[in-house]
SENULUM-491555 format. One line per 8 residues: number of its first residue (from 1); for each residue x, y, z of N, C-alpha, C. Coordinates in steps of 0.001 Angstrom, whole numbers, plus 500000, padded with zeros to 6 digits. Layout:
NUM = X Y Z X Y Z X Y Z; ...
END
This chain:
1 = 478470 490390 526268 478533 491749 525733 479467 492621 526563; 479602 492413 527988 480457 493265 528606 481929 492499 528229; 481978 491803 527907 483739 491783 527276 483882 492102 526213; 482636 492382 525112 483243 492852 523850 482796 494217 524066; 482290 494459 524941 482109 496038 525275 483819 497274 525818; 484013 496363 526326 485721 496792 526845 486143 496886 525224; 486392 495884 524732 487242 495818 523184 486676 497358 522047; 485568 497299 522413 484889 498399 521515 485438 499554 521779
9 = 485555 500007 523459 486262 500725 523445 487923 501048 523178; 488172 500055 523529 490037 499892 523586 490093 500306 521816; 489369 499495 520945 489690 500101 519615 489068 501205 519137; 488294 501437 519600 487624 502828 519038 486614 501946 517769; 485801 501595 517970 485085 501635 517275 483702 501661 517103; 483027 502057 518653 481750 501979 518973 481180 502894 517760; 481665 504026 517144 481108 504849 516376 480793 503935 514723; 481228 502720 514729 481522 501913 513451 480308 500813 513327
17 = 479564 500774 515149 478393 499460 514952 477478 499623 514064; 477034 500761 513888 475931 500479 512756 476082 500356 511414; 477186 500581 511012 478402 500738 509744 478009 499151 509009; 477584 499212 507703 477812 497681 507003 479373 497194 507076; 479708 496351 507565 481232 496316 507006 482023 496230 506281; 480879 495997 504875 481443 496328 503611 481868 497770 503402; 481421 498522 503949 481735 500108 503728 482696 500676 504924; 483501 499993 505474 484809 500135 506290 485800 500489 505539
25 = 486689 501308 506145 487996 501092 505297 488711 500024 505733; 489775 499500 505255 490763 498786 505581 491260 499118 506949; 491821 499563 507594 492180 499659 508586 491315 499874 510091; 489695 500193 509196 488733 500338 510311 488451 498648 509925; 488226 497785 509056 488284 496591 509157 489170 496152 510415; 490639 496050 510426 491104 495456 511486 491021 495810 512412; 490612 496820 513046 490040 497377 514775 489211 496411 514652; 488311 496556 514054 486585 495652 514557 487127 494660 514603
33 = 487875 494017 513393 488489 492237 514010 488718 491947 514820; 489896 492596 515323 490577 493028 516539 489165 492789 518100; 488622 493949 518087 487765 493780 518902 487092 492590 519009; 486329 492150 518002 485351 490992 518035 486300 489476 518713; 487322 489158 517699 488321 488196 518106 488452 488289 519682; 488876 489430 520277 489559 489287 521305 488595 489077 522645; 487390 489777 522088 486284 489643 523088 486071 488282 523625; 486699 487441 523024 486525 485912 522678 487413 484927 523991
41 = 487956 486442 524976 489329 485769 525492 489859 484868 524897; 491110 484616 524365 491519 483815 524051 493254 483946 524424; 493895 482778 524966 495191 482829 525346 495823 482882 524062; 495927 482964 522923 497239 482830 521807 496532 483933 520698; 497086 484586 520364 496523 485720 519053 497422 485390 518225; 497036 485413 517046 498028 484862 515758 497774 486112 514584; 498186 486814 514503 497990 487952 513186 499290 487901 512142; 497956 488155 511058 498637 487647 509990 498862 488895 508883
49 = 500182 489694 508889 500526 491110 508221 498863 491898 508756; 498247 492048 509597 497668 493200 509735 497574 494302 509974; 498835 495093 510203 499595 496287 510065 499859 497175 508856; 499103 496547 507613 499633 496967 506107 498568 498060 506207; 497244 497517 506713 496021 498671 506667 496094 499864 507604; 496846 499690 508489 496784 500868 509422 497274 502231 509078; 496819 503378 509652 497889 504337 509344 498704 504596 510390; 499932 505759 510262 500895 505458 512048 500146 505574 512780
57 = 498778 506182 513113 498864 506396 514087 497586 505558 514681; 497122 504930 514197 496442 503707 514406 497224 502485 514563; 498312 502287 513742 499283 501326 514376 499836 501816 515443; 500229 502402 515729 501039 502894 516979 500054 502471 518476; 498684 502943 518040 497180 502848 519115 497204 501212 519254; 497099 500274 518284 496934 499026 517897 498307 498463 518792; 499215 499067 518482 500650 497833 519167 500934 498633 520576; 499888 499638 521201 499736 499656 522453 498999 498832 523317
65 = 497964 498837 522384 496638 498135 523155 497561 496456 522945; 498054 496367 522299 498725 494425 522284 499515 494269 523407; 500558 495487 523574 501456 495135 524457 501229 495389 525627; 499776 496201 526127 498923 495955 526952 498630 494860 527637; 497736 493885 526248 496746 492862 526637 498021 491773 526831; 499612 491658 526394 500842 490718 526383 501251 491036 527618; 501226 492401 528322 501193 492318 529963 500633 491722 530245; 498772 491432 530276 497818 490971 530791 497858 489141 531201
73 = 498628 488547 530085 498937 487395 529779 498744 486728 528358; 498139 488056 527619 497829 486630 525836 499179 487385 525021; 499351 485802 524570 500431 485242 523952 499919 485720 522686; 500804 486871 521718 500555 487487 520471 501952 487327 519617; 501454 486202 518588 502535 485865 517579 502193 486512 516289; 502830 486994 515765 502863 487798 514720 503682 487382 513385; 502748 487932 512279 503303 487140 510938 503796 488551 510231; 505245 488633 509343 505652 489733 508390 506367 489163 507687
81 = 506311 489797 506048 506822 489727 504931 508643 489704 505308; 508672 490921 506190 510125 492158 506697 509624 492196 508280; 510900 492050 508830 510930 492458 510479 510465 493998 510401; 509155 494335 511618 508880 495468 511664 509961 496165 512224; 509396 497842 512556 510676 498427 513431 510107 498029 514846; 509355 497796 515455 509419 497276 516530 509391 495921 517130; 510539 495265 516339 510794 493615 516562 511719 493912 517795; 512598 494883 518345 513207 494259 519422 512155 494177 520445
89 = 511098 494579 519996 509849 494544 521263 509619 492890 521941; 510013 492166 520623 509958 490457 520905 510538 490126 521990; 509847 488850 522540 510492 488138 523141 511232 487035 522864; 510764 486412 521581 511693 485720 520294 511479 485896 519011; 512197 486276 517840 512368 486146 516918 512281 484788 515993; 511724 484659 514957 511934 483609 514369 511705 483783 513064; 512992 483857 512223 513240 484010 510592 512969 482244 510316; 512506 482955 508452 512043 481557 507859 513292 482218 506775
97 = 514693 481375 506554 515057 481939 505561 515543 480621 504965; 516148 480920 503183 516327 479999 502966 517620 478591 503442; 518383 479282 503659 519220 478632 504919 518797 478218 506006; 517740 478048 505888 517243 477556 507796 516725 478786 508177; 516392 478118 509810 515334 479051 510828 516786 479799 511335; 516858 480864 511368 517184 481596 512902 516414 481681 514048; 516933 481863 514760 515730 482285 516450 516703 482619 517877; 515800 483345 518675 516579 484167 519650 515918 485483 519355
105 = 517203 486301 520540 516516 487838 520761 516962 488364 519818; 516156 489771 519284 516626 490025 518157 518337 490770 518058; 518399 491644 519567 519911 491940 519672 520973 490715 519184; 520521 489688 519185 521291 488881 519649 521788 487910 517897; 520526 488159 517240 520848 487628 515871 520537 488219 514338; 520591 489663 514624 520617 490697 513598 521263 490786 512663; 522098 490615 512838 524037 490555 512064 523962 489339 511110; 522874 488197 511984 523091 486629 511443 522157 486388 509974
113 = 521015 487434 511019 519814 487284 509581 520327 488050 508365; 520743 489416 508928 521464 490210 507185 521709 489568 506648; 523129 488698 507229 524133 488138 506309 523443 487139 505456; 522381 486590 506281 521412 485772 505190 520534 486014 504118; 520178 487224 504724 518870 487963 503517 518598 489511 504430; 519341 489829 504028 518866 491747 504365 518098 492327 504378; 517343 491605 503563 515512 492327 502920 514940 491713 504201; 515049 490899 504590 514229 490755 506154 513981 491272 507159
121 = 515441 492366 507409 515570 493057 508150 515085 494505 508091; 514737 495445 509192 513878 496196 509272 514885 497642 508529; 514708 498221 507608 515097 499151 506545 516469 499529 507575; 516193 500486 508365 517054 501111 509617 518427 499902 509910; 517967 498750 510043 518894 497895 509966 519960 497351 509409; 519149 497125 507511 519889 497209 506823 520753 498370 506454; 520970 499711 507014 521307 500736 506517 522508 500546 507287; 521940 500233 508748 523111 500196 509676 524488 499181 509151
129 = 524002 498032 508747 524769 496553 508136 525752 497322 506892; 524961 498208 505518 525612 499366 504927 526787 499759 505000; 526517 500686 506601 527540 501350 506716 528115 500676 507272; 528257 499631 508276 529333 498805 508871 530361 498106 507831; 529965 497700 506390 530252 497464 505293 531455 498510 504624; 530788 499407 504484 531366 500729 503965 532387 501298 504941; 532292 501600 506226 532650 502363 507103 534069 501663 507603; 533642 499904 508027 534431 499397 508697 534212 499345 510403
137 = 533808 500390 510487 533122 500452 511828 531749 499712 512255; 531850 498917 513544 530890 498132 514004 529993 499160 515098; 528973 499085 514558 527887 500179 515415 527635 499411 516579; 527221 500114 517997 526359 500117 518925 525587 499487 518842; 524938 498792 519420 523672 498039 519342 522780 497115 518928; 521668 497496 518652 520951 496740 517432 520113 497734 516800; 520322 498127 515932 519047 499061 515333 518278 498730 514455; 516850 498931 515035 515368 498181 513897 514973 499458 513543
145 = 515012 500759 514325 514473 501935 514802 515015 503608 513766; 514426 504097 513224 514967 505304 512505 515944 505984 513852; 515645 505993 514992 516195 506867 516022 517582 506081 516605; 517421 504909 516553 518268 503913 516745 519394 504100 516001; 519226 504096 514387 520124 504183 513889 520615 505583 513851; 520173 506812 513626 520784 507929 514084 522063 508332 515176; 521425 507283 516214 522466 507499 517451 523640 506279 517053; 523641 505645 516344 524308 504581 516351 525418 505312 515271
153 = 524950 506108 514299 525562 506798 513485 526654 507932 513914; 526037 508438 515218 526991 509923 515536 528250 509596 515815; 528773 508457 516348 530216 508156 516441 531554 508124 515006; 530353 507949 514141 530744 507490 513018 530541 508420 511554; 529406 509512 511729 529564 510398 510524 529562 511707 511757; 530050 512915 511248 529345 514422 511831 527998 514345 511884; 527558 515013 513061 526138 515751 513145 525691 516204 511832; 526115 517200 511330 525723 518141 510345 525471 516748 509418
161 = 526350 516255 508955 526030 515229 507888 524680 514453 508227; 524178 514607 509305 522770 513346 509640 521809 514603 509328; 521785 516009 509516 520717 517045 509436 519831 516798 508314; 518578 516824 508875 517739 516659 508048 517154 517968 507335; 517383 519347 507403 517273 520291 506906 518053 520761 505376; 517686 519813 504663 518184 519827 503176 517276 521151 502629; 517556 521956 501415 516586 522738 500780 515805 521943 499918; 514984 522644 499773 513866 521700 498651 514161 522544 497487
169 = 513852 521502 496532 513870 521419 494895 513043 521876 494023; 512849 522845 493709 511697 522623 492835 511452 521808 491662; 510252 520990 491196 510251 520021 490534 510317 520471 488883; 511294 520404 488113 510795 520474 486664 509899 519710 485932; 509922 518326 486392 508931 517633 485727 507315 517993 486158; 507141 518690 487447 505678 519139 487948 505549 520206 487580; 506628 521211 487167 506068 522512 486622 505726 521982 485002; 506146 521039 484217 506208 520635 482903 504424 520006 482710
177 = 504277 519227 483793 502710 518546 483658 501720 519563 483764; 502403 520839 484557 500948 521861 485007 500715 522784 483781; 501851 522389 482915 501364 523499 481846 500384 522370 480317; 500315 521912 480829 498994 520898 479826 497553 520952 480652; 496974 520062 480020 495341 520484 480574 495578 519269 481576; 494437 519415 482616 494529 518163 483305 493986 516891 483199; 494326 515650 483256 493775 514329 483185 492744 513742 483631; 492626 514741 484995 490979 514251 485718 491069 515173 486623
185 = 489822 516026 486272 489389 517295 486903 488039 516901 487534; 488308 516826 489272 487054 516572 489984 486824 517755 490532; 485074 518315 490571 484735 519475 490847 483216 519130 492018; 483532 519322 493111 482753 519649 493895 481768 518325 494273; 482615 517077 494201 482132 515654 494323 481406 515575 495685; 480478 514974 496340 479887 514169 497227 479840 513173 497385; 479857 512063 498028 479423 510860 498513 479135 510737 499935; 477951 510183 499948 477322 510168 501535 476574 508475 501804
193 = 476794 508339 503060 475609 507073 503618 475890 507374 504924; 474820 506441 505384 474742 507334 507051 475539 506423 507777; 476144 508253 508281 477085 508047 509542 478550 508195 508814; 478275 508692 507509 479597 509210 506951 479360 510253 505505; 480052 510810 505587 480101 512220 504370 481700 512450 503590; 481468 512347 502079 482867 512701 502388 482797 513823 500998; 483427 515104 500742 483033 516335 500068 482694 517219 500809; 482797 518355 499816 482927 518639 498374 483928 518211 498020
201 = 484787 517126 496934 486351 517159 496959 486252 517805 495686; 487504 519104 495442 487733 519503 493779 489358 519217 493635; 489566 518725 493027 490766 517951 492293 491325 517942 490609; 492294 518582 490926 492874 518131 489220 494341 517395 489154; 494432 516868 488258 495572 515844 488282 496019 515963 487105; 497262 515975 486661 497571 516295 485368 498651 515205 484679; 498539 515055 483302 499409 514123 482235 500622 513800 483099; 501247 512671 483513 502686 512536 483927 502717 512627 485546
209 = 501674 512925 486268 501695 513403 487682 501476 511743 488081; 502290 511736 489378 501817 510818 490338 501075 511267 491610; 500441 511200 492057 499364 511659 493242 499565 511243 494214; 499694 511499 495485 499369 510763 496479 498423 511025 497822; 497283 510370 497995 496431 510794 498762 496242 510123 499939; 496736 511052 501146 496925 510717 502575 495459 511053 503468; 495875 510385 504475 494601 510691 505398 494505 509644 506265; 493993 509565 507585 494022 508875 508536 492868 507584 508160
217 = 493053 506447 508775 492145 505281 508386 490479 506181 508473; 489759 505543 507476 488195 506167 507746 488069 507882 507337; 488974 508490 506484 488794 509715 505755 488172 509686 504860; 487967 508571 504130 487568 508575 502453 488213 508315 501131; 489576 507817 501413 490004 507874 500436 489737 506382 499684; 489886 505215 499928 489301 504558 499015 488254 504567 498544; 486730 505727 499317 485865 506019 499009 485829 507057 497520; 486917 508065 497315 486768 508763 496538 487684 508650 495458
225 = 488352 507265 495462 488904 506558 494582 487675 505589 493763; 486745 505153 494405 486317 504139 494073 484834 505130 493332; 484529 506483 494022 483657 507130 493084 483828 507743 492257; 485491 508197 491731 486049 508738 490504 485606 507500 489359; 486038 506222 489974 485910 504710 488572 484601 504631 488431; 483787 505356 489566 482466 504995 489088 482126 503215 489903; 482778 502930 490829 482757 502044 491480 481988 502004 492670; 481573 503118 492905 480412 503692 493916 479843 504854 493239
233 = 478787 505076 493717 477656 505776 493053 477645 507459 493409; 478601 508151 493369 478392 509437 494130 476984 510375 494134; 476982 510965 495340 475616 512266 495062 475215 512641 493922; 474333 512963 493252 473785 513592 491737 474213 515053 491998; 475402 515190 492366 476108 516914 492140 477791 516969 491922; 477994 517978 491458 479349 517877 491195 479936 517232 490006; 481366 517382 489609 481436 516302 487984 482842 515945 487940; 482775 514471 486922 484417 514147 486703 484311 514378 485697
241 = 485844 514700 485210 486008 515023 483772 487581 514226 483444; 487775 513457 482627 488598 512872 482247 489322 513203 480753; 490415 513432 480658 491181 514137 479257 492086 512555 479181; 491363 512309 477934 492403 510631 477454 493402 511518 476456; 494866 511113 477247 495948 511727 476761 496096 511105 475227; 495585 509847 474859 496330 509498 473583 495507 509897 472576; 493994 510269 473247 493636 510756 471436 492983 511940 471774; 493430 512988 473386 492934 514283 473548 491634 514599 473745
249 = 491061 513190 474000 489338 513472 473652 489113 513512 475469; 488096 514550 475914 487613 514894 477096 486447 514043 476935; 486281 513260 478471 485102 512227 479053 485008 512729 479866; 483565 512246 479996 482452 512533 481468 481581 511438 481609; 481195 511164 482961 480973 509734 483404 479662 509391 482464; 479251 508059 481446 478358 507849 480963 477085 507842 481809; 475959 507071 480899 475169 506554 481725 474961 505551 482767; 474206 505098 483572 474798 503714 484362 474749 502705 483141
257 = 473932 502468 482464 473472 501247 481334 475503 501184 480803; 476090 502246 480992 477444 502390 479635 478343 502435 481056; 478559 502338 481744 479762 502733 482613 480819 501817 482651; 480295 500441 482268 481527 499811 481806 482690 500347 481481; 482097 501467 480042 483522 502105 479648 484425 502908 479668; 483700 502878 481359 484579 504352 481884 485980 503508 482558; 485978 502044 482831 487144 500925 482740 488389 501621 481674; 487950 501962 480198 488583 502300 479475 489513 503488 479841
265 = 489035 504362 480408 489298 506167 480423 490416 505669 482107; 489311 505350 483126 490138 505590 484632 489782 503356 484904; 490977 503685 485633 490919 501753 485917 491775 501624 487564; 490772 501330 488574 490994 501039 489907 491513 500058 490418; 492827 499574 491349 493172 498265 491544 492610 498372 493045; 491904 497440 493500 491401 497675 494542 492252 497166 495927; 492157 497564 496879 492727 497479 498178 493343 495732 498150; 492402 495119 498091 492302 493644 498666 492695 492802 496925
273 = 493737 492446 496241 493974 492273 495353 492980 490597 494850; 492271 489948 495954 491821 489141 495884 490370 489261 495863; 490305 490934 495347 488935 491306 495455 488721 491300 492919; 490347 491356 492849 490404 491970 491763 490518 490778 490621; 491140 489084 491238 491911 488807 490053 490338 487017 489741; 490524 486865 488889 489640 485665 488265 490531 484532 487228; 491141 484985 487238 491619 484106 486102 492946 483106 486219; 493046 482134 485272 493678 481061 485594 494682 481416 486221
281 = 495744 482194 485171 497338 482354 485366 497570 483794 484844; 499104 484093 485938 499334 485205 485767 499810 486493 484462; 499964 485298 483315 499730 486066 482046 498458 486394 481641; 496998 485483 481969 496158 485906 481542 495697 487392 482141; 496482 487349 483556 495595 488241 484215 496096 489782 483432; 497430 489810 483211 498105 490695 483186 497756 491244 481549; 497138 489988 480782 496388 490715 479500 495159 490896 479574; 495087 490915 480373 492930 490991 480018 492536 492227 480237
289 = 493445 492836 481181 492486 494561 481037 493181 495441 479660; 494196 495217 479612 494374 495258 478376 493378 495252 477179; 493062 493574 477226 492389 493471 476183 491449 494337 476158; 490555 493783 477370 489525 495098 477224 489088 496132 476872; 490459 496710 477645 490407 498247 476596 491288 498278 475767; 490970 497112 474425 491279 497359 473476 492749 497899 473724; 493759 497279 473730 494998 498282 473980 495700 497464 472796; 496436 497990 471578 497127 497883 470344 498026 495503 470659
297 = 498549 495237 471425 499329 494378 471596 499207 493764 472978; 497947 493137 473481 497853 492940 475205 498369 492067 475315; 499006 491074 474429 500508 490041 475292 501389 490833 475058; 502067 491438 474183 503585 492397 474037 503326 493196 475629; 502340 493648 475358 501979 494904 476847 502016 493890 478146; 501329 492946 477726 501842 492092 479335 502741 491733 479764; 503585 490970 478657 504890 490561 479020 506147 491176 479104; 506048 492859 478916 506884 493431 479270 506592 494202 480583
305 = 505320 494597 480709 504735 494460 482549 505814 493496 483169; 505347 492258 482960 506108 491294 483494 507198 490884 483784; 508032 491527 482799 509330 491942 482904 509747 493023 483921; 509184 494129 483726 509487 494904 484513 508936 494474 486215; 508243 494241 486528 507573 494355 487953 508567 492604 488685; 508946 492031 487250 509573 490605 488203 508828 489593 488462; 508067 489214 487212 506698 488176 487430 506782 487483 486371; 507778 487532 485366 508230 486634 483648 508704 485297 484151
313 = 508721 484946 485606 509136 483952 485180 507617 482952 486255; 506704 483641 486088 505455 482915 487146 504314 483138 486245; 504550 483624 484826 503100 483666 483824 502528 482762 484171; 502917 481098 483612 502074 480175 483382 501449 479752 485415; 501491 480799 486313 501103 480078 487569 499897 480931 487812; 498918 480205 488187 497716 480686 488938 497843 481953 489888; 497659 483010 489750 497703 484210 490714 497492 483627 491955; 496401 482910 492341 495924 482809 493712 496730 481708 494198
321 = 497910 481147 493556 499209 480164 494002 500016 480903 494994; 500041 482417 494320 501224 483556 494492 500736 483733 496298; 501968 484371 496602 501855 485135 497905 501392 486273 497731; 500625 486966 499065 499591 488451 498610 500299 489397 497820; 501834 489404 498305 502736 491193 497885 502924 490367 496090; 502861 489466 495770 503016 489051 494136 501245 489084 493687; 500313 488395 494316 499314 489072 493778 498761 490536 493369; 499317 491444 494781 499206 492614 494645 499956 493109 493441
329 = 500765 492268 492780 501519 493030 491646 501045 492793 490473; 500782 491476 490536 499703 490917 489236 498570 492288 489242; 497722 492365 489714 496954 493442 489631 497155 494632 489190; 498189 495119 489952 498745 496353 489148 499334 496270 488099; 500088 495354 487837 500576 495141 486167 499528 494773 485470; 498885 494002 485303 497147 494280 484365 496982 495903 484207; 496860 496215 485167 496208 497682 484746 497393 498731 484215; 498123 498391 484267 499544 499210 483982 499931 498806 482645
337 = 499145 497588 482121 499427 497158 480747 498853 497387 479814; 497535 498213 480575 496275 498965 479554 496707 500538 479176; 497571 500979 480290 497896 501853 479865 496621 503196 479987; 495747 502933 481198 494888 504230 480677 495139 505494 481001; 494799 506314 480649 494517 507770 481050 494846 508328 482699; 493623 507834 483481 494164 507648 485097 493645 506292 485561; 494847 505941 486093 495445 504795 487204 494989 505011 488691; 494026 504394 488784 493832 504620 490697 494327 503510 491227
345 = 494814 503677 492449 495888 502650 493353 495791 502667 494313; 494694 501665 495207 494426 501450 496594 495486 501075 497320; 496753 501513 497861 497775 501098 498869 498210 499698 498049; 499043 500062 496792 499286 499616 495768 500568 498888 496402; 501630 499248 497290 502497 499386 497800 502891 498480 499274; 501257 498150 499871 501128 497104 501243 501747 495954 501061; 502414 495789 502217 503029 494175 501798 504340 493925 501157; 504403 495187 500499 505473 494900 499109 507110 495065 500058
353 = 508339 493926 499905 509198 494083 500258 509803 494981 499503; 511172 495960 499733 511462 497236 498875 512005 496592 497785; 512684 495514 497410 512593 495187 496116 511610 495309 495388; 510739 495318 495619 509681 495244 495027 508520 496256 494647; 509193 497368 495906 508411 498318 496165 509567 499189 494572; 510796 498921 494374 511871 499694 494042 511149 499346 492426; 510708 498053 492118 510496 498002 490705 508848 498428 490495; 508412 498687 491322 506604 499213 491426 506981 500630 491189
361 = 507871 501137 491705 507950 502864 491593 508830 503014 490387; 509433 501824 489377 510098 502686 488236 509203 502240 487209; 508267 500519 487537 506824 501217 486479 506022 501638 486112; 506052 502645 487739 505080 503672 487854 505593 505092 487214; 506994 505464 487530 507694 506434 486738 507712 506198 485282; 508172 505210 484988 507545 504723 483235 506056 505506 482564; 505271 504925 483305 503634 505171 482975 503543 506745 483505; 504123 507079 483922 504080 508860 484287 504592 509897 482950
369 = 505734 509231 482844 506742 509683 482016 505827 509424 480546; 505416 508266 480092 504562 508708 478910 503462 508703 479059; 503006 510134 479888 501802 510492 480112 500651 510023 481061; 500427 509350 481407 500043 508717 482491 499586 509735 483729; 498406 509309 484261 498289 510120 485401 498138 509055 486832; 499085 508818 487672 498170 508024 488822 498230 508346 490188; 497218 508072 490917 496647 508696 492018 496943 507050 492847; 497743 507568 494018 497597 506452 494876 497201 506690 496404
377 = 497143 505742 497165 497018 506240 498861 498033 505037 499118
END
């Protein structure tokens, strides 16, 4: 106990022991892992993308306490979709690309991996590769780092041109949604269990809006995602109210015996996409909520999901074949093919390389654009 007593503290989570761990968030999940695992001494740590759940500033706490315990002596190998921004932190690199392994320091083979696959490289990087492209000019350094590349930049554009003091816009399409009624009007919600509270929340969200709801790991938000679907049981106070854009008709949460069909009105993709999918192959998955709710054409509606998100050519494959950031998409295209009213989206976005992230945000602009309301974190 006194070595997992140190860990409890290093992660912060003594306040979490009495906590079921089903009722963690994601990112308070990987502290406790974290802790428990390590209490274990063990010379080699192997993590596998557990950085998707964190927020900055729990990652930031998390890849202190590592490079801590990598002073200390344990050997921490790390698994990513995309080189983080703090890969020059390595002491070796090692790409899986389709050309072969690279390996070495990362100064040392940055240039090598682009030229192989760019998407590997950490955003800042590829921007830098960009402009060396464009510019002609070979930058300074190596940059994985937003700050990195800034300085690597001043030789090469004006100051003024890097200023980040642009004016803001006002939105026409958000002044256009606020003048309709709203899609899901939450008024004065609760949810409680002990040793956590989260309310009053009042919320309205309107036809065409995309949402996005921030907050540090352990705020509530998959909590008050998951009690809008009716996926947790909120306090007996307060109310949702749901406006189904296609036939104008206003809902309010049934009875428990009927809540099934509140699936119909609001539809949740949950955090852990392997919490969500059952079925053989990735066309079935992508028609079945569909079907469910009854939606006019649930193969036409799937297979143009499928089209769009970049999954037409993996229908006939078992979801759970797929890698997580393609499961995670299967999921959201099911529910994006039903088309409901409001769309909730547990960190819809984890995992996802920006290709991918680039075709998730134009069939999310799609489903906005005809009416659509969705709320993500």
């Amino acid at each position: 106990y006194t070595k997992l007593k140190r860990y409890i503290g290093l992660f912060r989570v003594d306040n979490l022991l009495s906590r079921d761990p089903y009722s963690l968030s994601g990112g308070e999940k990987v502290r406790a892992a974290l802790a428990v695992t390590l209490a274990k001494q063990p010379g080699l740590l192997l993590l596998d993308q557990i950085y998707d759940a964190l927020d900055p500033e729990s990652l930031v706490e998390v890849r202190n306490i590592l490079t801590q315990l990598s002073n200390e002596g344990l050997t921490v190998v790390e698994f990513h979709s995309r080189a983080p921004s703090w890969i020059d932190e390595a002491d070796l690199c090692v790409f899986l690309l389709e050309k072969g392994v690279l390996q070495g320091g990362y100064d040392a083979i940055w240039r090598d991996v682009g030229n192989a696959d760019v998407k590997m490289l950490p955003p800042a990087a590829e921007a830098a590769l960009v402009v060396e492209q464009q510019s002609g000019v070979r930058l300074r350094g190596a940059p994985c780092r937003p700050e990195h590349l800034a300085a690597a930049l001043i030789p090469v554009y004006p100051a003024e041109m890097l200023s980040e003091d642009k004016p803001s816009i006002p939105s026409a399409a958000r002044a256009s949604c606020l003048s309709q009624e709203p899609a899901l009007t939450v008024g004065g919600l609760l949810f409680s269990y002990p040793g956590f509270k989260l309310g009053p929340v009042n919320l309205s969200c309107y036809p065409g809006e995309r949402v996005a709801l921030l907050g540090p790991n352990g705020a509530g938000k998959t909590t008050l995602l998951m009690s809008v679907a009716l996926l947790l049981h909120p306090d007996p106070v307060g109310s949702i109210m749901v406006l189904d854009h296609r036939t104008q008709e206003s809902k309010t949460p049934p009875p428990p015996k009927y809540r099934h069909v509140w699936a119909r009105s609001v539809i949740y993709c949950f955090q852990d996409p392997d919490e969500q999918l059952y079925l053989a192959t990735v066309k079935d998955e992508l028609m079945e909520t569909a079907r469910r709710c009854e939606a006019p054409d649930p193969l036409r509606s799937a297979l143009d999901i499928a089209h769009e998100l970049g999954l037409d050519g993996l229908l006939d494959h078992s979801p759970m074949d797929l890698p997580r950031p393609l499961r995670r998409l299967v999921t959201v295209g099911g529910a994006l093919a039903a088309f409901p009213p409001v769309l909730l989206l547990d960190e819809p976005s984890a995992g996802l390389d920006p290709h991918q992230k680039q075709k998730l945000n134009n069939a999310l602009l799609r489903y906005a654009r005809m009416g659509g309301c969705a709320i993500f974190i």
